[in-house]
C-alpha positions in Angstrom: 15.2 3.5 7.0 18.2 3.2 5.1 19.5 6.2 2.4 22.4 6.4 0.8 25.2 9.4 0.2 26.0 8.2 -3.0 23.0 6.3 -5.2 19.2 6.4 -5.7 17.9 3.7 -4.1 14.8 1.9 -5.3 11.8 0.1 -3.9 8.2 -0.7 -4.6 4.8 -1.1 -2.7 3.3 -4.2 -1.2 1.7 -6.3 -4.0 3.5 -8.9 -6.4 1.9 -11.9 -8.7 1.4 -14.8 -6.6 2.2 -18.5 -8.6 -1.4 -19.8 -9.3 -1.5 -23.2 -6.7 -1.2 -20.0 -4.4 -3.9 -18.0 -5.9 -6.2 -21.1 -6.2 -5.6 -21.9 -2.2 -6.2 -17.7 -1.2 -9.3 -17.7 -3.2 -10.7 -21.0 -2.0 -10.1 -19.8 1.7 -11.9 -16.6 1.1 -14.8 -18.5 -0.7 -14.9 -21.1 2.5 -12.9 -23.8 0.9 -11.4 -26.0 3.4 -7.5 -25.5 2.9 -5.0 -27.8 4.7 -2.8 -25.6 7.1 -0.1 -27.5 6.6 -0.2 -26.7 2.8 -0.8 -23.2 2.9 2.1 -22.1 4.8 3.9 -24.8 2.3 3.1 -22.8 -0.5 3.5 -19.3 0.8 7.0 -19.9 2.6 8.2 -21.4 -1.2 6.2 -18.6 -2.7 7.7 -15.9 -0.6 11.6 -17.7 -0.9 11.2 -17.0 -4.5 9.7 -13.9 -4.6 12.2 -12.5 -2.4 15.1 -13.8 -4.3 13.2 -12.7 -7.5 13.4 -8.4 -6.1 16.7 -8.4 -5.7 17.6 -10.2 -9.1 15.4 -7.5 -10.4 17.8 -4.7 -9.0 15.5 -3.9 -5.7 16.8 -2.2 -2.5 14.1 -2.4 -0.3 11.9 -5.5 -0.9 9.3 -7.3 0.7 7.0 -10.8 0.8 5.1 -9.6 -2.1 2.0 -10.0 0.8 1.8 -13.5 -0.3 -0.2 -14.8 1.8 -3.0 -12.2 2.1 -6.5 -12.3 0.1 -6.0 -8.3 -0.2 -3.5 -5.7 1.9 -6.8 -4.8 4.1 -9.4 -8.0 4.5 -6.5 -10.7 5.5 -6.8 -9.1 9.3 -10.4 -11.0 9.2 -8.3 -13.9 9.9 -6.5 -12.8 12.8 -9.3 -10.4 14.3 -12.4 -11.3 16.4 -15.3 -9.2 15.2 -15.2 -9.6 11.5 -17.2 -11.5 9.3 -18.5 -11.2 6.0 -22.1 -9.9 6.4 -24.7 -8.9 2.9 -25.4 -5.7 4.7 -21.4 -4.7 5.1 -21.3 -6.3 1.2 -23.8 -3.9 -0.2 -22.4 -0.4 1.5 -18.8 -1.7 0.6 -19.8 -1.6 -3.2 -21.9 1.7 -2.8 -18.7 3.9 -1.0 -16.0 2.1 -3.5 -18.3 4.2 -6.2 -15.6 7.4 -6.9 -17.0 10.5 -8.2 -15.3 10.1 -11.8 -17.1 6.6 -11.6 -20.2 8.2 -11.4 -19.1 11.4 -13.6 -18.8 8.4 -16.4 -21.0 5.8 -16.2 -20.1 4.5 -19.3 -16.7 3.5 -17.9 -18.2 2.6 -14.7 -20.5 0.0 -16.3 -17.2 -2.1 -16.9 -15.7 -1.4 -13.3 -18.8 -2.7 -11.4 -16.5 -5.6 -9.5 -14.3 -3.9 -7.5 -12.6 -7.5 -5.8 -13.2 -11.0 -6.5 -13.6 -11.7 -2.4 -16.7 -10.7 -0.5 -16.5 -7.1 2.0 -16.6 -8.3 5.6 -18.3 -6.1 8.3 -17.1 -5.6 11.8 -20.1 -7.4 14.0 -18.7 -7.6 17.4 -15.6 -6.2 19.5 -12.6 -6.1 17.8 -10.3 -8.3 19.6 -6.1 -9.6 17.8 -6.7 -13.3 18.5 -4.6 -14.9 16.7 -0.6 -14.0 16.3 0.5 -17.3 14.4 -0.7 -15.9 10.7 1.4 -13.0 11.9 4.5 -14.4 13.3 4.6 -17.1 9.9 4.5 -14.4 7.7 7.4 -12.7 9.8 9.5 -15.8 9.8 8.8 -16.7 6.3 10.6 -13.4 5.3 13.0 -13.3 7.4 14.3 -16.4 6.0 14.4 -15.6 2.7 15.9 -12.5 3.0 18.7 -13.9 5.1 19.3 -16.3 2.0 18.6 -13.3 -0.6 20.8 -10.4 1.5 17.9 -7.3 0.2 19.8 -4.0 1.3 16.5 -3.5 3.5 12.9 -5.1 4.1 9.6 -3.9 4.4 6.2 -5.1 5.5 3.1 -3.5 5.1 -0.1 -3.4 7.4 -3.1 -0.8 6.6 -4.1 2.1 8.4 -6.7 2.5 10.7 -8.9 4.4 8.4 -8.5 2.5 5.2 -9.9 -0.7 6.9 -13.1 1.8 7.5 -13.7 1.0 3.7 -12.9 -2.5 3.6 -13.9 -3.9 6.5 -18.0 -2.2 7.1 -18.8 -0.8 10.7 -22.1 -2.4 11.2 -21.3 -2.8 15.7 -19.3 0.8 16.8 -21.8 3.6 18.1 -19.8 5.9 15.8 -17.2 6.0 13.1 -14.5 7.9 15.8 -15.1 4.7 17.9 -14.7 2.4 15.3 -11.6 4.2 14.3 -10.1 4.4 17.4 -11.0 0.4 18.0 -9.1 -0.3 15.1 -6.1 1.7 16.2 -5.7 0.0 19.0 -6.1 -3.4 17.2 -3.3 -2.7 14.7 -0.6 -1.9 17.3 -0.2 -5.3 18.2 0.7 -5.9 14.0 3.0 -2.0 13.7 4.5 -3.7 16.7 5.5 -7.1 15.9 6.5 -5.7 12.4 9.2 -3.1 13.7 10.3 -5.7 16.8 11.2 -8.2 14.3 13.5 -6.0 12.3 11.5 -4.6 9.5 10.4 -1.8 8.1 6.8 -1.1 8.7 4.7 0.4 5.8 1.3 1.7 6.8 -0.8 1.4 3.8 -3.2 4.7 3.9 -5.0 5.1 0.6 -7.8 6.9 2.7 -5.7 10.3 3.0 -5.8 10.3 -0.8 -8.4 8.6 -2.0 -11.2 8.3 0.3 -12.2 12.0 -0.3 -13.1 10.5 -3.8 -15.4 7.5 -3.1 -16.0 6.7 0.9 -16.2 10.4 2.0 -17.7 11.8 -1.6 -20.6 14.1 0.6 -17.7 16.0 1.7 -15.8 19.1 0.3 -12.5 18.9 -0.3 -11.2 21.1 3.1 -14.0 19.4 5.0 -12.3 15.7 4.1 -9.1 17.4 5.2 -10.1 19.0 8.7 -11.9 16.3 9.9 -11.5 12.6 8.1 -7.6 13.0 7.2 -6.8 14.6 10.2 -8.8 12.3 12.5 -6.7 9.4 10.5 -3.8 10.9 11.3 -4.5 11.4 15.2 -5.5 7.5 15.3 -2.3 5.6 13.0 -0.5 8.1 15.7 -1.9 6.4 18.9 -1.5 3.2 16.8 2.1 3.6 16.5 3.1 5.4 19.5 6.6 4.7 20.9 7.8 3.0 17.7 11.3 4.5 15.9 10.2 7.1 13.0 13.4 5.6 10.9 11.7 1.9 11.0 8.5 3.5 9.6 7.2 4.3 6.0 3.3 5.9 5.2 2.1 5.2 1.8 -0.8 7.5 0.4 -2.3 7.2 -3.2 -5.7 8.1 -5.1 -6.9 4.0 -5.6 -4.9 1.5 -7.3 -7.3 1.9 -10.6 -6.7 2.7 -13.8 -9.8 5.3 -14.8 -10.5 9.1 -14.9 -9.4 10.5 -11.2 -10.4 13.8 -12.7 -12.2 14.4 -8.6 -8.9 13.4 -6.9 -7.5 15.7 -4.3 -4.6 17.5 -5.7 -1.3 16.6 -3.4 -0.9 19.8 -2.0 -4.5 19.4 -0.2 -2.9 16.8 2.0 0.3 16.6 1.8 1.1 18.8 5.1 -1.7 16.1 7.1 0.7 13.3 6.0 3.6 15.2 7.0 1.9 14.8 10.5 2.2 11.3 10.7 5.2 10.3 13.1 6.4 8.4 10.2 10.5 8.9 8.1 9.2 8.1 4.9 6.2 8.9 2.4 5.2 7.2 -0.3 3.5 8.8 -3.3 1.7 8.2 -6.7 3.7 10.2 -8.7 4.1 8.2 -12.6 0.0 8.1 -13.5 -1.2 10.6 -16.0 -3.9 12.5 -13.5 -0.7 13.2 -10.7 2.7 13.3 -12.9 2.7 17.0 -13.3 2.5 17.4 -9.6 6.3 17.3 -8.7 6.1 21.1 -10.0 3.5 21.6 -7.1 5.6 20.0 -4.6 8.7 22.2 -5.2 6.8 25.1 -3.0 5.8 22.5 0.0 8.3 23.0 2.7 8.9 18.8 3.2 10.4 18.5 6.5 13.9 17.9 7.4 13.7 14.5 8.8 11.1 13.3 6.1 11.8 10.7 3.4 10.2 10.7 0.0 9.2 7.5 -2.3 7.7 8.8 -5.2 6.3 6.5 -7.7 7.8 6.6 -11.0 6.3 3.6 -12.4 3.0 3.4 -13.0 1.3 0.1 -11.4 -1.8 -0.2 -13.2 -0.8 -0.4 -17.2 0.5 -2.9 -19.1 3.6 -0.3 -20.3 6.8 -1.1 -19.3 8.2 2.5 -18.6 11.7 3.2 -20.8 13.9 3.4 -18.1 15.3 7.3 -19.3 11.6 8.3 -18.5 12.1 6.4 -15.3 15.5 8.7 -14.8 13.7 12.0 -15.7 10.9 11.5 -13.1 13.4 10.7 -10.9 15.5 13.5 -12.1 12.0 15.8 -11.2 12.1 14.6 -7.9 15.6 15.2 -7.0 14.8 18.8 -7.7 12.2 18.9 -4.9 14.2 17.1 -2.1 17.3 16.0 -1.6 18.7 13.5 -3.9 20.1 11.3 -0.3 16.6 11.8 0.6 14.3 10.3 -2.4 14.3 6.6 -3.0 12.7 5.9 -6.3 9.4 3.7 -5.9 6.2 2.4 -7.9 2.8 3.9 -7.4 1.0 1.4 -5.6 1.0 -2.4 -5.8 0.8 -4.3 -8.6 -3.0 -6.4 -7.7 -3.8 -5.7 -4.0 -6.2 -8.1 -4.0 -5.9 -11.1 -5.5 -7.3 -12.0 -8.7 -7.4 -15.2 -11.1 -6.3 -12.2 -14.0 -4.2 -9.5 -12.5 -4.7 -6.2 -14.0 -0.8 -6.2 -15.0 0.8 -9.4 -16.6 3.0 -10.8 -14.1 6.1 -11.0 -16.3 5.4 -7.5 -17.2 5.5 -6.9 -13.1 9.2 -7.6 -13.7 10.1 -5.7 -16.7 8.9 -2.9 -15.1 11.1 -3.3 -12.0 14.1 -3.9 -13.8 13.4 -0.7 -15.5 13.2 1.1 -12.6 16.3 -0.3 -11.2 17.8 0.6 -14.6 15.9 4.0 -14.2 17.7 4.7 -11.0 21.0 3.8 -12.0 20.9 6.6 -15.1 20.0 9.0 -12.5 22.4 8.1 -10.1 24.9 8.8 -12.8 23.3 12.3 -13.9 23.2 13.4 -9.9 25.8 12.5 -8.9 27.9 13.5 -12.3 
């Protein structure tokens, strides 16, 4: 990945607002509409031209499609993986292990947060198999073009980790959840693969380090999530990626793209060292929402590696706030005084919708304002570090 010797450089995570004719065709898909080919690729290569273009007008470094083209970051590999349909039996468990602890802790808020994602959960039902490399190699060409008319400083593209799609996409075929893990592993390599070989930077979206402890894995103690269900997530995105460059990778953990309690999230330092593991440059963080802000502090005693990256958020992805862009320099500011300042790149918590949604949680042109605050964030703390 690029760095710089002299600025903070700025970036985000996955998910951006997609224009409606776009929405209307992902949704329809999903729901078993037939879509034109022909048209769907139409949209998303204009879609992805203009959201492209649209980053670095915004002041962003290190950009990325916006994942126009996918239903969610996770369920789009349905499409390009034998073995997954959507099942009622993978529906029902999905809903019961997206239930968090705080959820249940307040069922009062709970009560309003009962549709976790306007597309049905798919189960794996049969051998996982990567059939289909055209959705793939479209989406690669589609940004590669637009970036070569844009000139971004870098480019991203994120795929999820193996364990993540242990959520999203129901086992209801492996013997075991190892198996099923280790099946998905190997099916993702051909995606970390293609990503890297075509000149991006991979980000491996892994929510289940952080998160999973909360909802999927809530039978478990805290250290027994760590010793066996983060590590073992580790060991597999490991074998996933093996033989790709560190420097073209990025890992991004986070607590669930939701704006509610988190009062059961694992603290950052719990696992933390388990990401560290991952034969990644870069980690990504939630570091701007309320329940995980104060935990830069906490980080100043972690020894991060030498050859490690950090992205901290420091805007907040699921509000409606547009973060004054001096708050955006102090978090950043914060950061600086637990790595590096030519180590941090200053990022956003998590994406803004990843799945898509006829009402996104965050108005789209609010999506903006906060991005141009955090490139305006960056530059005032480019000035104060570099004072």
């Amino acid at each position: 990945m690029k760095t710089s010797t002299d600025r903070i450089l700025t970036t985000h995570t996955g998910s951006l607002p997609r224009p409606k004719p776009l929405v209307d065709l992902i949704l329809g898909r999903e729901k078993g509409a037939a879509v034109e080919a022909k048209q769907f690729e139409a949209e998303t290569a204009k879609a992805v031209d203009q959201i492209v273009a649209q980053q670095v007008a915004a002041g962003i470094d290190v950009i990325n499609d916006g994942e126009m083209s996918k239903p969610s970051y996770t369920t789009y590999i349905r499409h390009r993986v034998t073995g997954i349909e959507p099942d009622p039996r993978a529906a029902e468990k999905g809903r019961d292990i997206m239930m968090g602890r705080d959820l249940l802790a307040h069922p009062d808020f709970a009560d309003r947060h009962r549709n976790f994602a306007s597309v049905p959960f798919p189960g794996c039902v049969g051998e996982l198999r990567y059939k289909d490399h055209s959705a793939l190699d479209r989406d690669l060409a589609h940004l590669k073009a637009a970036a070569a008319r844009s000139k971004p400083t870098e480019v991203f593209v994120t795929a999820p980790s193996p364990g993540i799609l242990t959520r999203f996409i129901i086992n209801l075929h492996y013997p075991t959840e190892d198996a099923y893990v280790a099946a998905l592993a190997d099916v993702m390599k051909t995606e970390y693969r293609a990503i890297v070989e075509a000149g991006f930077v991979l980000q491996i979206d892994a929510p289940d380090l952080g998160s999973a402890r909360n909802n999927q894995y809530r039978h478990l103690s805290d250290d027994e999530f760590c010793k066996t269900i983060a590590e073992r997530n580790i060991e597999a995105l490991n074998a996933a990626t093996d033989g790709l460059p560190a420097d073209r990778m990025r890992l991004h953990i986070c607590w669930g793209n939701y704006e509610g309690p988190h009062t059961h999230d694992l603290p950052v330092t719990k696992i933390i060292d388990i990401a560290f593991k991952a034969k990644v440059q870069a980690i990504s963080i939630e570091a701007a929402n309320p329940r995980h802000e104060h935990e830069w502090e906490d980080l100043k005693a972690v020894k991060i590696p030498d050859d490690k990256i950090l992205i901290p958020g420091v805007i907040d992805s699921t509000t409606n706030f547009v973060e004054h862009p001096r708050l955006v320099a102090q978090r950043i500011g914060r950061y600086a005084e637990v790595i590096d300042r030519k180590r941090l790149i200053a990022g956003v918590d998590c994406g803004f919708g990843t799945a898509v949604r006829t009402e996104p949680t965050v108005a789209d042109s609010i999506v903006w304002a906060k991005l141009a605050a955090l490139s305006e964030g960056a530059a005032i703390a480019t000035k104060r570090l570099w004072a």
